[in-house]
N, C-alpha and C positions, 0 to 999 in steps of 0.2 A: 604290630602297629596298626591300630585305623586310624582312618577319616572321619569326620563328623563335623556336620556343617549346620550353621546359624543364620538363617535367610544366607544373604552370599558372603557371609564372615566366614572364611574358613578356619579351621582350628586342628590341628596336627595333635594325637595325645600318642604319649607313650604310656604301654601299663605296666604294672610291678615292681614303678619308680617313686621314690621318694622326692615330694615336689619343692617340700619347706626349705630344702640345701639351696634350691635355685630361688626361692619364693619371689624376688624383685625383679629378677630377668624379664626384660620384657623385648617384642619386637610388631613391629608396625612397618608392614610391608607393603608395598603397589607393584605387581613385577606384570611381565607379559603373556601370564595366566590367564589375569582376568581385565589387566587393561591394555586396551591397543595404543602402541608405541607413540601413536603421534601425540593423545590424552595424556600418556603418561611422562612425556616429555616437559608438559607444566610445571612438573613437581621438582624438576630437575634444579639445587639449587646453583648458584655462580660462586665462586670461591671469595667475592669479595662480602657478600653480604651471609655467609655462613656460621662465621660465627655469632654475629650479634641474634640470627633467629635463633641458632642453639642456646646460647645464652636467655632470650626469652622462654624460651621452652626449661630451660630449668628453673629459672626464677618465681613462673606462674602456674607450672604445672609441678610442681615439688619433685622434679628429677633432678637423680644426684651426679650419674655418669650414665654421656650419653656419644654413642659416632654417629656419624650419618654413610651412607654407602651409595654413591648415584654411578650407575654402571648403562652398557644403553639397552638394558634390559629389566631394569629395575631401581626402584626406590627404594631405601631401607635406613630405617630406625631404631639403633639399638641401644638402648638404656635400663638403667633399673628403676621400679616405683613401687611404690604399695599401692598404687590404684589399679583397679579392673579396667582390662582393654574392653570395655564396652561400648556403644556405639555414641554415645554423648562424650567420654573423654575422648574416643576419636576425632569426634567434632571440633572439640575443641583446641586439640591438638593442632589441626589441620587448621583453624582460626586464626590460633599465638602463630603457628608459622607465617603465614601471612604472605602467604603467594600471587594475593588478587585472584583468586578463583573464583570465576563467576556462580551463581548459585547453581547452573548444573554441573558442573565438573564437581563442583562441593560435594554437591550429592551423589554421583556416579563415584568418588575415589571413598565415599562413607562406604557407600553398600556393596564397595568390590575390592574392599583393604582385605589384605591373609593377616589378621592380628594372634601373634604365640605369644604364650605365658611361660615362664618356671621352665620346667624340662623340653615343653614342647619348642617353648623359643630357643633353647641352647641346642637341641634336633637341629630345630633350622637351620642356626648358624652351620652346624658341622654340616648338614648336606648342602649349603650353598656353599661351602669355603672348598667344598670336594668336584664341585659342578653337578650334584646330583639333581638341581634347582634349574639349572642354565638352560639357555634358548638350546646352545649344543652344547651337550653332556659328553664330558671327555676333556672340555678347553681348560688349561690350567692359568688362563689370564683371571680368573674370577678371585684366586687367594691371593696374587700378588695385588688386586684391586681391592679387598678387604683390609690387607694390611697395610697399605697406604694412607685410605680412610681410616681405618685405626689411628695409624700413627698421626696422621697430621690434627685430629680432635684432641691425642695424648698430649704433644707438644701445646697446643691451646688453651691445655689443660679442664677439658672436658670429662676426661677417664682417669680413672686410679688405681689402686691395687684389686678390686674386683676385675675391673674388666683386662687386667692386666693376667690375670691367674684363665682368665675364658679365652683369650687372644692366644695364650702362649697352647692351652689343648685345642684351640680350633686350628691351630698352624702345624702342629702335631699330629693330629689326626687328617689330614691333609695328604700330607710329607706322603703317610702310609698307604693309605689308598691309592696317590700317585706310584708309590712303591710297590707295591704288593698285591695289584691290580690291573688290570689289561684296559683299564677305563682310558685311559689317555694315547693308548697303542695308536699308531698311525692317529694322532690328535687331528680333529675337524675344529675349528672354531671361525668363528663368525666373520674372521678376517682370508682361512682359507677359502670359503664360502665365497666370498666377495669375491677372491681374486678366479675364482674358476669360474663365475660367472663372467666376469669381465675377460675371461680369457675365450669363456664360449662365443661371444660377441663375434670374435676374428674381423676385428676392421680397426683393430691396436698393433702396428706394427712396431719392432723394438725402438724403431726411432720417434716412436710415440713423444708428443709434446706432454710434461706429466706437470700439473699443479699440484703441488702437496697444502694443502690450509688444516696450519696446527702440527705440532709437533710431538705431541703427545705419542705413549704406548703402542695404540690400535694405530695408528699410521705409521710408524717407524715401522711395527711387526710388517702391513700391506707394502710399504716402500720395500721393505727387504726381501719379501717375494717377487715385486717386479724388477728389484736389481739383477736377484741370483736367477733370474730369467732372460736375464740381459738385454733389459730395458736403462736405460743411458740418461735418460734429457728430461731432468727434475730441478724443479723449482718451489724454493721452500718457501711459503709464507707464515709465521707467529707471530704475535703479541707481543712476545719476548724474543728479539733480536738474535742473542744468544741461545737459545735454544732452538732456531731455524737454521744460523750457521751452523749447531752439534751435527746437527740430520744431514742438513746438504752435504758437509764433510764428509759423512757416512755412504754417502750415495754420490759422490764425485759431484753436487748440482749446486746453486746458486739460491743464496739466503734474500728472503726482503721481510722485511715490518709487515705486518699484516693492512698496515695503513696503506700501502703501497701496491694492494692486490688492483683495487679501482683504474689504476691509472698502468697497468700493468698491458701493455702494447706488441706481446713477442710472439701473441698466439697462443694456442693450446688443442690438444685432443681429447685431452682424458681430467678431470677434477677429480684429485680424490680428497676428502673436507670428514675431517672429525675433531671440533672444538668444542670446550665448556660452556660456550655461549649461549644463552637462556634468547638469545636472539638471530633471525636468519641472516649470515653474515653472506649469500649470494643471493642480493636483492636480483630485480627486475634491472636496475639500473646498471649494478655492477655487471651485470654477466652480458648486457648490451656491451659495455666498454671493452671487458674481456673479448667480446668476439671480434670485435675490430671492425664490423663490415663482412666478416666469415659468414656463410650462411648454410655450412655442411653440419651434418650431425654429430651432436659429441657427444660423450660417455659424462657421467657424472657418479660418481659413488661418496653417497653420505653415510656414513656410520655415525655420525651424531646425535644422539636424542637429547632436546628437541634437533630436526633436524637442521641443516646450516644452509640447506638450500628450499630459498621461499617458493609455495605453493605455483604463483605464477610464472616463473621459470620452466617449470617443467612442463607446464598450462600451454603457454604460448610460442617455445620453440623448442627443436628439432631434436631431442633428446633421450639416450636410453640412459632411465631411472635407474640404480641399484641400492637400496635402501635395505635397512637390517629388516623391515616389515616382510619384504620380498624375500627374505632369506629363509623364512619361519619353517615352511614347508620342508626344507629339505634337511635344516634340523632336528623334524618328526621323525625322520627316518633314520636319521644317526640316534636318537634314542633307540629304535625296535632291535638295532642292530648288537647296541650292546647291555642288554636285558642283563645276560650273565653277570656281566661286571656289574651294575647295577646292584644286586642282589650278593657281591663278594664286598663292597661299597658297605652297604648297609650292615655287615655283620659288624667291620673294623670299626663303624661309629658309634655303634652300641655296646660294642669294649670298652671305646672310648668314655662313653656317658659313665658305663657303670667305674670305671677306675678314678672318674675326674671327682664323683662324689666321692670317696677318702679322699683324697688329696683337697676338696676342698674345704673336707668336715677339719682335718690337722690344721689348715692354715687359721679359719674360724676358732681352734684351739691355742694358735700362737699370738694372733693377733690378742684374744681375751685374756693370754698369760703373760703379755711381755710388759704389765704391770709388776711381776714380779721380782725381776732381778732389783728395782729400784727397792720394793718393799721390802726385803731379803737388807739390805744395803742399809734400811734406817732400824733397822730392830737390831742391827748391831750394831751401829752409831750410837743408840743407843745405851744399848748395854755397859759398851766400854766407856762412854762417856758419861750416861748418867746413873742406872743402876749398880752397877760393879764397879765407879771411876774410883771410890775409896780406896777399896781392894788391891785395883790394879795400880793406882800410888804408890802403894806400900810395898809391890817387889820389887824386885830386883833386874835391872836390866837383862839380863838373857832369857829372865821369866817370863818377861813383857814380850820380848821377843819371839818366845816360843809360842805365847797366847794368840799372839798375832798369827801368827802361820798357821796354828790352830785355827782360827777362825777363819780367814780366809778360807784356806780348804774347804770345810765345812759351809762357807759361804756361795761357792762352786758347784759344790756337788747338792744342795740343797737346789739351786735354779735349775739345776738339769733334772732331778727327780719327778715333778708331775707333770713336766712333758711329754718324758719318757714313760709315764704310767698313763696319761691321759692317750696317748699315740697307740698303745699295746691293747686296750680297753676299745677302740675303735676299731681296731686291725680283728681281734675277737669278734666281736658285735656285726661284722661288715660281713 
């Protein structure tokens, strides 16, 4: 495998592969490579306004199936097109979505996109679906977070039977590597991270006052480490009622609205805040109210990108930060650590690659034959109705009979024969 890079377009190629099987694959990526976490939190979209920009983006920009992926370590766009990821349909890309980026962010997420084509995009996807991409390599939150954004673009009906046939060997090839690899042994992820920091602090006792904001994933996973630490005193705030009561349930603590954090009066020690919000949900004002008049210092841990707690918070009062930016460093070194698996990692996807092209050259062969069985169906409607219908008037019932079952047969075994030859001929060739 090399590297090979285009001013700062990065470009992943594999050699000795056939690129026309994938030729529409495309991906458009901003992750924590090459943009810092706060910039790259812009691009983050909100679930309310997602799909009407994917719908733009396929209308103007002629894509046909497309997911989008926002994790708090990356951006990502995966679709197919016949256009070249070059640095104008980037632009424009980045246009039709329509973020309100002011003209420098425009140009900072132009000239530091990782844009894959064909095989090198379908690379990507399998080494981000495996963590080999991730801030920490090893964390298995990254494919259940692919498959979500799959599914919820699938159900929107954004993707179809192509990216249904890339979804099911990117979850596959996954499985394996978590299997048949030491990558995930003692798993580090961004949420253990947090919580050992917060644990290095030592000024959270169990009877810590705990704010949970959002009930999402990466916070149910961190509430579950300070439960089974035996930490007690949680308080759920979401958007969705119902899903702050799931959690609190889970954690013995008490649900509110998220409308209800402001006027929220019982105290607190610790915030921990990771919501979809493209906005900072702990202003300046709210975390006045929260503190009540308290003037001791508290913990705050945001795992949200963008993050959920505004710059001046942290500016103006008595606060230890823990933000996934802070976390970076000590996920460099959970890479050096497991090289090895990295390199057991990388064999399993390149099985992968080479097995997914048959299986996706046959499917290429069913979908262009499954014309057939209907055409098979009128060349003997024919037959019996208009070329030979004389003929077949003039026998005799059991004759008729048996011509019937004759033809059928033969109607069967004809729709099955050039699949079965086109399939053998592949299997050959391959």
């Amino acid at each position: 495998m090399t590297v090979e890079q285009s001013g700062l377009i990065t470009f992943v190629s594999l050699k000795k592969q056939d690129n026309t099987i994938l030729e529409y694959l495309k991906i458009i990526a901003f992750t924590h490579k090459q943009i810092d976490l706060k910039s790259l939190g812009k691009l983050v979209i909100c679930e309310q306004t997602l799909d009407d920009r994917l719908r733009n983006i396929q209308s103007e920009l002629g894509v046909k199936e497309i997911f989008y992926v926002g994790t708090c370590n990356r951006v990502e766009f995966v679709f197919t097109s016949p256009s070249s990821l070059d640095k104008d349909f980037i632009t424009r890309f980045l246009t039709v979505l329509d973020m309100g980026l002011p003209a420098q962010y425009m140009e900072q997420f132009v000239e530091n996109v990782s844009a894959y084509e064909q095989l090198d995009a379908f690379n990507h996807l399998l080494r981000t679906s495996c963590s080999l991409e991730s801030l920490v390599v090893g964390e298995k939150e990254i494919l259940a977070q692919i498959r979500k954004a799959y599914e919820a673009c699938r159900v929107a009906g954004f993707t179809g039977d192509y990216m249904r046939m890339i979804m099911n060997r990117v979850v596959k090839t996954a499985k394996e590597v978590y299997t048949h690899t030491n990558i995930s042994k003692n798993p580090v992820s961004i949420v253990s991270l947090a919580y050992r920091k917060l644990r290095d602090l030592k000024m959270c006792s169990s009877e810590a006052r705990l704010l949970i904001i959002g009930a999402g994933e990466t916070n149910r996973n961190l509430a579950q480490y300070l439960k089974k630490h035996k930490y007690t005193n949680f308080s759920v705030f979401n958007r969705t009622l119902e899903n702050a009561e799931t959690l609190a349930k889970e954690l013995n603590g008490t649900a509110y609205p998220l409308t209800a954090l402001e006027n929220y009066d019982k105290g607190f020690d610790v915030i921990i805040t990771c919501t979809g919000s493209t906005e900072a949900i702990i202003t300046e004002a709210v975390y006045k109210k929260l503190l009540n008049g308290d003037t001791s210092k508290k913990v705050i841990v945001d795992l949200a990108i963008p993050n959920d707690t505004a710059a001046e918070v942290v500016k103006n009062f008595p606060v230890h930060y823990i933000e996934v930016e802070s976390l970076k460093e000590i996920a460099r070194k959970n890479i050096q650590e497991r090289y090895d698996e990295l390199v057991n990692a990388e064999h399993i996807i390149e099985e992968n690659i080479k097995d997914f092209e048959l299986v996706l050259r046959q499917r290429k062969i069913e979908i262009a034959m499954s014309c057939v069985p209907q055409k098979i169906k009128e060349i003997k409607h024919t037959a019996i109705n208009g070329i030979f219908a004389d003929e077949i008037d003039k026998l005799d019932e059991n004759s008729r009979l048996l011509l019937e079952k004759v033809m059928n047969y033969m109607e069967k075994k004809y729709i099955s024969v050039p699949m079965v030859m086109a399939k053998e001929i592949l299997v050959k060739n391959s």
